[in-house]
C-alpha positions as CSV (number, residue, x, y, z in Angstrom):
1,X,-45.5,-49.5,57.0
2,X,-46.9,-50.3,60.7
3,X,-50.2,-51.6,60.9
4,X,-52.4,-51.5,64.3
5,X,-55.3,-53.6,65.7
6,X,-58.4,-51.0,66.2
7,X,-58.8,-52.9,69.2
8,X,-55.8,-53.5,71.6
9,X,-54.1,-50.6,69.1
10,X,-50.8,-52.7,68.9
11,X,-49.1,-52.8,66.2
12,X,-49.3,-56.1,63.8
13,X,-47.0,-57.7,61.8
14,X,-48.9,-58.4,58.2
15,X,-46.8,-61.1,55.6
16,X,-49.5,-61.7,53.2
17,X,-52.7,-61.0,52.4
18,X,-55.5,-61.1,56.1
19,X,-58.0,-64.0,56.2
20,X,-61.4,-64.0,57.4
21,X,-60.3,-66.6,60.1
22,X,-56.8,-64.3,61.0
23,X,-56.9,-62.8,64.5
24,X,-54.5,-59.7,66.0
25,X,-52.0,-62.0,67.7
26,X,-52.0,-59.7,71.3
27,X,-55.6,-59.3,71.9
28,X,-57.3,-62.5,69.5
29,X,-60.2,-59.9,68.1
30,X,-60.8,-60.5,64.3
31,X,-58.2,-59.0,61.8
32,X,-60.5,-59.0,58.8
33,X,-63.1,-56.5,59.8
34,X,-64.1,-53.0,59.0
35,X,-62.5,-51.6,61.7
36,X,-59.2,-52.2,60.1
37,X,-59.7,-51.6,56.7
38,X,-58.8,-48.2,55.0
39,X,-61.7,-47.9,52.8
40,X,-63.5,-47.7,56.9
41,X,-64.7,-44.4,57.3
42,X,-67.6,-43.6,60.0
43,X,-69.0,-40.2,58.3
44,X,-69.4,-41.9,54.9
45,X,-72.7,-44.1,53.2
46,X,-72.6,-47.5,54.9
47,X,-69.2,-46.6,57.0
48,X,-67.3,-47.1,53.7
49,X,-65.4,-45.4,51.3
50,X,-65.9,-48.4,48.3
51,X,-68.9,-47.6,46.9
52,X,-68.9,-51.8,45.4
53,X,-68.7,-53.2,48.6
54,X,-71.8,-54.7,49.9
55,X,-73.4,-53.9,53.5
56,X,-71.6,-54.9,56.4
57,X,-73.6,-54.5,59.9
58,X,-70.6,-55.8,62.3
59,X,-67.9,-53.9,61.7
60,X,-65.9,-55.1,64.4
61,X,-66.8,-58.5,63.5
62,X,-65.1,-60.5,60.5
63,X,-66.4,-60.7,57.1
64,X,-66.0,-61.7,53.8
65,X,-65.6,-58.2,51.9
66,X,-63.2,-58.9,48.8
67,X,-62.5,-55.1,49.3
68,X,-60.4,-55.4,52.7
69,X,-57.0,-54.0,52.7
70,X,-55.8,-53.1,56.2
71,X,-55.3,-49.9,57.2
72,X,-52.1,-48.3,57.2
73,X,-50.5,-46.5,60.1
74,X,-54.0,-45.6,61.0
75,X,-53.9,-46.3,64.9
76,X,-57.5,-47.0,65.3
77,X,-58.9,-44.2,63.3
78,X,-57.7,-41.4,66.2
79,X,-56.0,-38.6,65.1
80,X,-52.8,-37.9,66.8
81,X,-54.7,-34.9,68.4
82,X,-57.8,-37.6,69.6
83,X,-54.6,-39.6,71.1
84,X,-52.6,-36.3,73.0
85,X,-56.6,-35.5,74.6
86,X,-56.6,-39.2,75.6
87,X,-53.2,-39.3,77.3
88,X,-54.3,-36.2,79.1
89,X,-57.4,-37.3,80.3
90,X,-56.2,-40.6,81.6
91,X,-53.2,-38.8,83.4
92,X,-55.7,-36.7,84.8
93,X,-57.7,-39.7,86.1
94,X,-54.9,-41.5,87.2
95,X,-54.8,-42.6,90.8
């Protein structure tokens, strides 16, 4: 199963489990952060889905949430119809 930074939007190899210290190898932004996890979810209390975890105000940052698990073939949380209006536009704006 592919996973992808939420940042560069590559996709990452992952072996074992992500450390608070692990980086995206293409773009060196943290790995273990809300913005990769699955239980990340902007419309719910907190940004997140577990209801245990405890308040994380950086989400793009790395923490120490024993609740991480990286997302799966997410793509930085855009839908694949947020990604076909993003080609668009940037082939409209294309010079």
């Amino acid at each position: 199963m592919p996973y992808f930074c939420h940042h560069c939007k590559k996709e990452v190899q992952i072996l074992d489990r992500v450390g608070r210290g692990d980086t995206c190898p293409f773009c060196n932004t943290d790995a273990h952060c809300c913005l990769n996890c699955s239980f990340y979810d902007a419309s719910s209390y907190n940004e997140c889905r577990e209801s245990n975890a405890e308040r994380v105000l950086s989400k793009d940052r790395a923490n120490f949430c024993d609740y991480f698990e990286f997302a799966k073939d997410r793509k930085g949380s855009l839908s694949s119809k947020e990604l076909e209006a993003k080609a668009k536009l940037e082939a409209l704006f294309k010079k």
